[in-house]
C-alpha positions in Angstrom: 68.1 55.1 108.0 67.4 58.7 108.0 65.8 58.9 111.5 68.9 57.3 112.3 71.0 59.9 110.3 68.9 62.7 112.3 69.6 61.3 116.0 73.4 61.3 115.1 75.5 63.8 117.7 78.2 66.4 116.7 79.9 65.4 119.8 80.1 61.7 119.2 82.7 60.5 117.1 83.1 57.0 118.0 79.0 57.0 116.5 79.9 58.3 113.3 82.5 56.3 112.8 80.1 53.0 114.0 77.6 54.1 111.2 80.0 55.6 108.5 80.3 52.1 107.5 76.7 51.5 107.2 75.3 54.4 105.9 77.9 53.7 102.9 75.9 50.6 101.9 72.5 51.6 102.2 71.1 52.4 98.7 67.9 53.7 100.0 69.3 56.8 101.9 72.4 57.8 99.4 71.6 61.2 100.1 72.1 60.9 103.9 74.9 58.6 103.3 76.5 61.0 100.9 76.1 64.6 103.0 77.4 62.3 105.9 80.5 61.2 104.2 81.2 65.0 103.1 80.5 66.0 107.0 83.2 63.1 107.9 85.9 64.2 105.1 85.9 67.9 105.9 86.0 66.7 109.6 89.1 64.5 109.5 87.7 61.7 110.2 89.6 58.3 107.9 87.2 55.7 106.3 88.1 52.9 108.0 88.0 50.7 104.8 89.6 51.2 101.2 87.8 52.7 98.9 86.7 55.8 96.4 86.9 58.9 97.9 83.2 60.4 98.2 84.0 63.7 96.8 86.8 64.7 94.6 87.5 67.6 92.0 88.9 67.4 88.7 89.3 71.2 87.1 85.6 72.4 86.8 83.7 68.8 87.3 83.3 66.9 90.8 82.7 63.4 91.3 80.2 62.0 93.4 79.8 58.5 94.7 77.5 56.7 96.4 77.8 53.1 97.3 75.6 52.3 94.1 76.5 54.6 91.2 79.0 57.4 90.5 78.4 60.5 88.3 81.0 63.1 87.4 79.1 66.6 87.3 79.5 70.2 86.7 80.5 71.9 89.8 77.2 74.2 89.6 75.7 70.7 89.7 77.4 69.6 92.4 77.1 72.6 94.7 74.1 71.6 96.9 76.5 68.4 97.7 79.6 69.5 98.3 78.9 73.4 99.3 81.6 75.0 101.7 84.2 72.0 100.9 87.7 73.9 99.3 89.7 71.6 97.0 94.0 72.3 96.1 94.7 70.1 93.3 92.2 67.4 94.3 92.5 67.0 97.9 89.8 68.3 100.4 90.8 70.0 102.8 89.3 70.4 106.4 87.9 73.4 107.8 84.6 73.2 109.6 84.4 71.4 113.4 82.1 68.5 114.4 79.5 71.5 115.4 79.0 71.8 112.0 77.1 68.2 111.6 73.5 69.6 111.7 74.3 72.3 108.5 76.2 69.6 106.2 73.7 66.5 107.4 71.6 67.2 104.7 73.4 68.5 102.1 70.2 68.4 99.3 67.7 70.9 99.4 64.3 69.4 99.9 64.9 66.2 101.9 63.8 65.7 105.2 64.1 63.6 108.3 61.4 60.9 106.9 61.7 61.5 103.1 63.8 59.3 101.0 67.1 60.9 99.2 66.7 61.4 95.3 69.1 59.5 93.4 72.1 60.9 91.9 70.9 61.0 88.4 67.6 62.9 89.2 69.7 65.4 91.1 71.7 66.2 88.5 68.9 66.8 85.7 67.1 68.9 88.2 70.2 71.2 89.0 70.6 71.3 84.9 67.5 72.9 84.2 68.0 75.4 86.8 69.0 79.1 85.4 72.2 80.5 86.6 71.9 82.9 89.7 72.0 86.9 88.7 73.2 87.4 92.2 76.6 89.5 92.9 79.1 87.5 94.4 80.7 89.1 97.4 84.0 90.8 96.6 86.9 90.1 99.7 90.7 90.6 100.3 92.7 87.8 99.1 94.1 86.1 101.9 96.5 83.0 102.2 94.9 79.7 104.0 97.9 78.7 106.7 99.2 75.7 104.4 100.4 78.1 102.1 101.8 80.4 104.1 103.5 77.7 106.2 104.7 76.4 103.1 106.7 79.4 102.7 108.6 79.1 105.9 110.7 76.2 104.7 113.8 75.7 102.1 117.3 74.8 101.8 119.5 77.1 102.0 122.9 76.1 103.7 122.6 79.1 106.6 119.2 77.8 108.1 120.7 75.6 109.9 122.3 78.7 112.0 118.5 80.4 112.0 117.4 81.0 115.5 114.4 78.5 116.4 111.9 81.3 117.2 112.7 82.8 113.5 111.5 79.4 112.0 108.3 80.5 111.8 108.9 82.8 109.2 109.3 82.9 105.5 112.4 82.7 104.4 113.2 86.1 102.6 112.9 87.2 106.8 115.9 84.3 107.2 117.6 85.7 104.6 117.6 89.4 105.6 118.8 88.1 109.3 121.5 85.3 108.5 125.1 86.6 109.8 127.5 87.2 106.8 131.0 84.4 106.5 133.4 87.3 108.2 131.1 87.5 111.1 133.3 87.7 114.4 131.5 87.3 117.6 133.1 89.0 120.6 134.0 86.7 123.5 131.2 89.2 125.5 130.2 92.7 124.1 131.7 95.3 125.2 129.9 97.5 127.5 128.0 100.7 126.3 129.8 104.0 125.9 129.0 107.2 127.9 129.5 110.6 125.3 127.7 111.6 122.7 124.9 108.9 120.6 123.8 109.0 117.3 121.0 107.0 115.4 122.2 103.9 112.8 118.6 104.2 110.8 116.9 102.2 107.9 113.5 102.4 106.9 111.1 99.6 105.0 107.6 100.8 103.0 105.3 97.7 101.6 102.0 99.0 100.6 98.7 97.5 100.4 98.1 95.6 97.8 95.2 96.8 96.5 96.8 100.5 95.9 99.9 99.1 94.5 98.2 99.8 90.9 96.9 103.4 92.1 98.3 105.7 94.4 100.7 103.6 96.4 101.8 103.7 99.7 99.9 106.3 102.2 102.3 105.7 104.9 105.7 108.4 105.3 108.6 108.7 107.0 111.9 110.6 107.6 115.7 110.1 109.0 116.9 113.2 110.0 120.4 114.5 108.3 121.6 115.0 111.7 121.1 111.2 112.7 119.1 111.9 115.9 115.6 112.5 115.0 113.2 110.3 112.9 109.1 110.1 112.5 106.7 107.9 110.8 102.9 109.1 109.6 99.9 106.8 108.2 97.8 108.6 105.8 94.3 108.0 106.4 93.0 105.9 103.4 89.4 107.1 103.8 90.7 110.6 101.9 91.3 108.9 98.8 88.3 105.9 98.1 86.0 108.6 99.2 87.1 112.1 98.1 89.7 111.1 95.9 92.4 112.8 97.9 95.8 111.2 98.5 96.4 111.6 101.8 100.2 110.6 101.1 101.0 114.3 99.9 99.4 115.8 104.2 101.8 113.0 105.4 104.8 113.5 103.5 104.8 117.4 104.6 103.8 116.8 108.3 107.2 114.4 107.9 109.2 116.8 105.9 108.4 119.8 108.4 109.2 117.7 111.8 112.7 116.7 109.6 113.5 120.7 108.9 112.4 121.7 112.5 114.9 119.3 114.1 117.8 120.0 112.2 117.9 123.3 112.1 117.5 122.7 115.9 119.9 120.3 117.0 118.3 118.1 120.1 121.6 118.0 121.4 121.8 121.5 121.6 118.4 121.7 123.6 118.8 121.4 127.4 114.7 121.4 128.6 112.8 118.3 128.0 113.3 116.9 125.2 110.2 116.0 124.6 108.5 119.4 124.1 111.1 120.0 121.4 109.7 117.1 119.7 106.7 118.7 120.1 106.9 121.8 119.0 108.6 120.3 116.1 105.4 118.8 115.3 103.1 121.6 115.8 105.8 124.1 113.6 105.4 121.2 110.9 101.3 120.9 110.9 101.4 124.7 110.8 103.0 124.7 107.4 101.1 122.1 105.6 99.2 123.3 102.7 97.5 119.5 101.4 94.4 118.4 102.2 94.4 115.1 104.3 94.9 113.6 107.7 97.4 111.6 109.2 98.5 109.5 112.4 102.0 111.0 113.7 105.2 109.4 115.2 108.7 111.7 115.7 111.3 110.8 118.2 114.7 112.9 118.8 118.0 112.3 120.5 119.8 114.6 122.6 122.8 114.5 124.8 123.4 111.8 127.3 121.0 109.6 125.5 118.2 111.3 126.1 115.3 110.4 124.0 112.0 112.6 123.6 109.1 111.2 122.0 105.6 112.8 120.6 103.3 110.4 119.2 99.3 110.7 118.2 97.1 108.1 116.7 97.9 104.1 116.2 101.7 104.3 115.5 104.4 103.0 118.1 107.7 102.7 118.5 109.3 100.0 120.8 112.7 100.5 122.5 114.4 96.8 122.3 117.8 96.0 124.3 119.5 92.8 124.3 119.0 90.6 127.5 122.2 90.1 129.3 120.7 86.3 130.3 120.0 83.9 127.0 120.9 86.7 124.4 117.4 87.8 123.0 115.7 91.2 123.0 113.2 92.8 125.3 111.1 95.3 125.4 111.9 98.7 127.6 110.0 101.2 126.4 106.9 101.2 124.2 104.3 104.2 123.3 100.4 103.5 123.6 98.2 104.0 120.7 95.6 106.8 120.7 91.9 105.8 119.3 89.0 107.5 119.2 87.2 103.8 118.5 88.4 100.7 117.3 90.4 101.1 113.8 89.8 105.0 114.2 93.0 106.5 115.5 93.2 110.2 116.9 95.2 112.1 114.0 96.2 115.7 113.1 94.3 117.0 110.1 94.4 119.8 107.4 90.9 120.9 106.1 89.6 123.1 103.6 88.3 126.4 104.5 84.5 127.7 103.6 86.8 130.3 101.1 88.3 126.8 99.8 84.6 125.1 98.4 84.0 127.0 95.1 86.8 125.6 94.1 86.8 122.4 95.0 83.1 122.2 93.7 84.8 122.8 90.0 87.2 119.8 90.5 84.4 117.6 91.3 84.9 117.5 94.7 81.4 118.4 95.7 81.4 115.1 98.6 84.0 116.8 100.5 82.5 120.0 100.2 78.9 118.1 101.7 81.0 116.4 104.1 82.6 119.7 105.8 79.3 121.5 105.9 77.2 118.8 107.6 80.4 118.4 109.8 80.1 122.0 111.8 80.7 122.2 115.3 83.5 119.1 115.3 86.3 119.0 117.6 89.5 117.8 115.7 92.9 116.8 117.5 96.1 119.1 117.6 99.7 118.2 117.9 99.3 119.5 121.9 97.0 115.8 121.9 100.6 114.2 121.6 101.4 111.3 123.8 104.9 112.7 125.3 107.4 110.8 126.7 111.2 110.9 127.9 113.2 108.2 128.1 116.9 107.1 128.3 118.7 105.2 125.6 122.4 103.4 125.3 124.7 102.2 123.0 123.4 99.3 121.5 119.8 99.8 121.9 117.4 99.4 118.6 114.3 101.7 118.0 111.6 100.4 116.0 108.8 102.8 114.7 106.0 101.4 112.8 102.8 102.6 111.6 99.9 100.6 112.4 100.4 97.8 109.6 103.1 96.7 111.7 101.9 96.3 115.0 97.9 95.0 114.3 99.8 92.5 112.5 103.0 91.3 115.0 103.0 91.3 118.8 106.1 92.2 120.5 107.4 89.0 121.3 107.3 88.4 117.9 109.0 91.6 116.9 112.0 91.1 120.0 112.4 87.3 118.6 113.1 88.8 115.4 115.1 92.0 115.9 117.0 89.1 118.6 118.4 87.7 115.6 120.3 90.7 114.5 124.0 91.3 114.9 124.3 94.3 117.2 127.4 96.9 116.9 128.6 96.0 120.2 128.9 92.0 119.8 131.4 92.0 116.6 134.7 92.7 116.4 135.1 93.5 113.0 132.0 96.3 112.7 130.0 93.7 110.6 126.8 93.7 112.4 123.3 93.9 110.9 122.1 97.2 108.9 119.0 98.8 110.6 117.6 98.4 107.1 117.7 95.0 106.9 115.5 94.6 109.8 113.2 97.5 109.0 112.4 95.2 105.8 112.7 91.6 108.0 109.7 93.0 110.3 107.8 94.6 107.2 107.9 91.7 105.5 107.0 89.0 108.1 104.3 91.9 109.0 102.8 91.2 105.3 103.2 88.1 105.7 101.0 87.2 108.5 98.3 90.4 107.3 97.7 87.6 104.0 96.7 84.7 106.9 92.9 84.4 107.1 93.1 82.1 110.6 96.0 83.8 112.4 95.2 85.2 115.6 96.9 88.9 115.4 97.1 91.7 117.6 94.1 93.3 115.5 91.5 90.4 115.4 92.1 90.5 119.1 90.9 94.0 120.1 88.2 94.2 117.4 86.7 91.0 119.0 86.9 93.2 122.5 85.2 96.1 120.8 82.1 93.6 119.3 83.6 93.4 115.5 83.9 89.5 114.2 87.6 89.3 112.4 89.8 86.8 112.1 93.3 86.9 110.2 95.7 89.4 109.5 94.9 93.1 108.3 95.8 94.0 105.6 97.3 97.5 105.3 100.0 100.0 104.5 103.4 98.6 106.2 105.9 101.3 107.6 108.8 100.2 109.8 111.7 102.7 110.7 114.8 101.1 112.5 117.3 102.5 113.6 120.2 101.4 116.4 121.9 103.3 119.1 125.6 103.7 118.4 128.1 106.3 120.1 129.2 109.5 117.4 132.7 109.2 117.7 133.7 112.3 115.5 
C-alpha cells in the first residue's frame, strides 16, 4: 500500500476519498494510513463512515488511532504525527490546501516509499528516549486566527438590528460607538451646506502597540488647535527607542505642539495667500524649535475662510476628506493625500539629530550606538519640512476629515473607512443637533484598525504593497494607531 500511498495526487480528491477508506484498514501500512488521515482532516475532507477521530487533543496528551490499536501520548511524542495540526478545545482545525499532500504524506521520519510503517508502540518508546531540543523557539506577534476575530463581530444587543450591513463585519464595540441615540431625529432631507465662516467639530483616538503598552507607550501625537481650524498628527519612529533607547514620542509631541502655537497665534482665516504655505511654514517654524532627539512622520491641515483647506504632509500619514453621497446615503472619498516612502515600511520623515558638540555627552549616558551610528552616517541627505506634500482643497459644511498615522491606513482601505464613517450621524441630517461626536468615530476606526492589525490571514492594505516590494506578509500590522476626526460645521458666532 505504500507505492500506492506515493502515486496519490494533491489535485484528486475524489482518489483520496476512494482510498481513505482502505488505507484505514490496512494494518501493514498504519503509518501511511495515519499521515493520510491527518492530511485529509486538516484538508476538510469528512470520513465517509462513523468512527474515531484519527487525531484528537486532550490538554498536553494526543490520541492517535490506527485501525488496529490506539495510544494516548505526550504531545512531544506525538509531534512527528500530528506536526503543523492547531487544536481549540479538541477540534482540528484546517489550514493547509491539498498542495500540501507530499509534506504531510509521511508524517514519520525515517519511512519511505517501500519501507513498512513502525507500529504505534515502537514510535512512541523511540520519541521517549529522545532528549529534549536546546533549540530557541522563534519569538512572533500574537495574532488572532479569523474564527476568533469573527467571533467577535456578533452579539445581542437590541440596536444591531438598525446596524448598517457593511458595519457587520466589525466587532461590536465599533457597533456600539456608531449606533444612533433614542432622541435621534432624522431630517426629511439635510439641509443644504452653509456659505460663511467653517469651523472644525474634532475628536482624536490613540491605541498603542501592544507590545509598548508596558514601556513607553504610544509613539504616535497629535493636536486640535484652540482655534478649531487647524489639526496634525506625527508617528514617532520606533527604531529610536529598541535601538538607542530614545523615545521618539517627546520629537513628535513638540513638532505637534509648535505647528498648534504657529497656527493660532496666526489665524488661517486671517491669511489670504495659499493656504497651504501657511501650513507649511507652520511646520518648518515648529521643527526649528525642537530640542529632543528623534524623528517623526508629519501630518497638519488648517482651515481658512471660504472653506479653504491647506494641507502639508511628509511620510506615511493621510488624511481622507469624506462627504456624504447624495445617491444611497454613504460616504465617499474627495480628497486624499499620498504617502511619502523612501522604501517599503521606511517613510520620508523630519528629524532632529545630535550635533558632533552633543557626543561626549551622550557617550556618558550610555549612548555610545547613537553616537557610532551618526559618525558612520556622514555625508547623509535628510528630509526638511520644504519635502512636504502640499495641497489646497475646498471643504463644506458637513464634510468629515480623517487623519491617521500609518497604523490606520496599512490596516483599513478606504472603502472600509467610508462604510464606517457612513454610519455616522452628520450635523446636517438631525433636527435636534444630536448627531455623532468626531470622537466616537476617531475611536470606531482605531479600533476596527486594531482589530484587523491582530488577523494573521486578512488581506490589508500593508500585506498588499510589501508583497509588491518582494517582502512575504500576510495579516494585519501591528502598530501605533492614531486617528484624528474631525467634521465640517459652519461657526455661527
Amino acid at each position: 500500500m505504500a507505492p500506492v500511498a506515493a502515486k496519490l495526487k494533491a489535485d484528486n480528491k475524489a482518489l483520496l476519498r476512494a482510498f481513505y477508506t482502505r488505507l484505514s484498514y490496512q494494518p501493514e501500512c498504519e503509518a501511511h494510513s495515519l499521515s493520510l488521515l491527518k492530511f485529509l482532516s486538516r484538508s476538510g475532507v469528512q470520513k465517509e463512515k462513523e468512527g474515531p477521530t484519527p487525531v484528537s487533543t486532550q490538554c498536553s496528551t494526543v490520541t492517535l488511532t490506527t485501525s488496529e490499536e490506539e495510544a494516548t501520548v505526550p504531545r512531544k511524542v506525538a509531534a512527528p504525527w500530528t506536526r503543523g495540526i492547531t487544536c481549540d478545545g479538541g477540534q482540528l482545525r484546517e489550514t493547509p490546501s491539498f498542495e500540501a499532500l507530499d509534506k504531510f504524506k509521511y508524517g514519520l521520519k525515517g519511512i519511505s516509499n517501500d519501507s513498512a510503517a513502525p507500529s504505534l508502540a515502537e514510535v512512541t518508546r523511540k520519541a521517549e528516549q529522545e532528549p529534549e531540543s536546546t533549540q530557541p523557539r522563534m519569538v512572533r506577534e500574537r495574532r488572532r486566527s479569523s474564527e476568533y476575530l469573527s467571533s467577535l463581530c456578533t452579539g445581542t444587543s437590541p440596536f444591531l438590528e438598525h446596524v448598517e450591513p457593511l458595519l457587520m463585519r466589525w466587532p461590536q464595540e465599533v457597533h456600539e460607538l456608531l449606533h444612533r441615540p433614542m432622541d435621534f431625529h432624522p431630517r426629511a432631507s439635510p439641509k443644504d451646506p452653509e456659505l460663511r465662516s467653517l469651523k472644525f467639530h474634532p475628536g482624536a483616538f490613540s491605541i498603542a502597540h501592544p507590545d509598548k503598552v508596558n514601556k513607553h507607550g504610544n509613539e504616535d501625537s497629535y493636536f486640535v488647535g484652540d482655534n478649531l481650524r487647524c489639526l496634525g498628527v506625527a508617528d514617532g519612529v520606533g527604531e529610536w527607542g529598541w535601538r538607542f533607547g530614545i523615545n521618539a514620542r517627546h520629537f513628535a509631541d513638540e513638532l505637534m505642539w509648535g505647528c498648534r502655537d504657529f497656527l493660532t497665534a496666526h489665524n488661517p482665516c486671517d491669511v489670504s495667500e495659499d493656504l497651504s504655505q501657511h501650513v507649511l511654514e507652520a511646520l518648518k517654524k515648529a521643527h526649528q524649535q525642537t530640542k529632543s532627539l528623534g524623528s517623526a512622520t508629519a501630518l497638519v491641515t488648517a482651515l481658512g475662510r471660504g472653506g479653504q483647506l491647506g494641507i502639508a504632509s511628509l511620510g506615511d500619514s493621510a488624511l481622507a476628506v469624506l462627504r456624504r453621497e447624495e445617491v444611497g446615503g454613504g460616504m465617499c472619498c474627495i480628497c486624499r493625500t499620498e504617502e511619502q516612502q523612501v522604501k517599503f515600511n521606511q517613510p520620508r520623515q523630519l528629524a532632529r539629530f545630535p550635533d558632533p558638540a552633543d557626543y561626549p555627552k551622550l557617550m556618558r549616558e550610555g549612548k555610545e550606538s547613537l553616537v557610532k551610528a551618526m559618525q558612520k552616517s556622514t555625508g547623509r541627505k535628510d528630509d526638511g519640512p520644504e519635502d512636504s506634500q502640499l495641497l489646497s482643497f475646498s471643504v463644506r459644511e458637513g464634510d468629515v476629515l480623517v487623519l491617521g498615522t500609518d497604523g490606520l491606513w496599512d490596516n483599513l482601505y478606504m472603502p472600509e473607512v467610508c462604510n464606517i464613517v457612513a454610519a455616522a450621524v452628520g450635523p446636517l441630517e438631525v433636527e435636534n443637533g444630536h448627531f455623532t461626536e468626531a470622537a466616537q468615530i476617531a475611536e470606531a476606526l482605531a479600533k476596527a484598525a486594531h482589530w484587523r492589525s491582530l488577523s494573521r490571514d486578512a488581506r490589508t492594505p500593508f500585506s498588499v504593497h510589501g508583497r509588491k516590494a518582494g517582502i512575504a506578509h500576510t495579516g494585519g500590522k501591528m502598530d501605533d494607531i492614531t486617528c484624528v476626526c474631525a467634521w465640517v460645521l459652519a461657526d455661527r458666532q
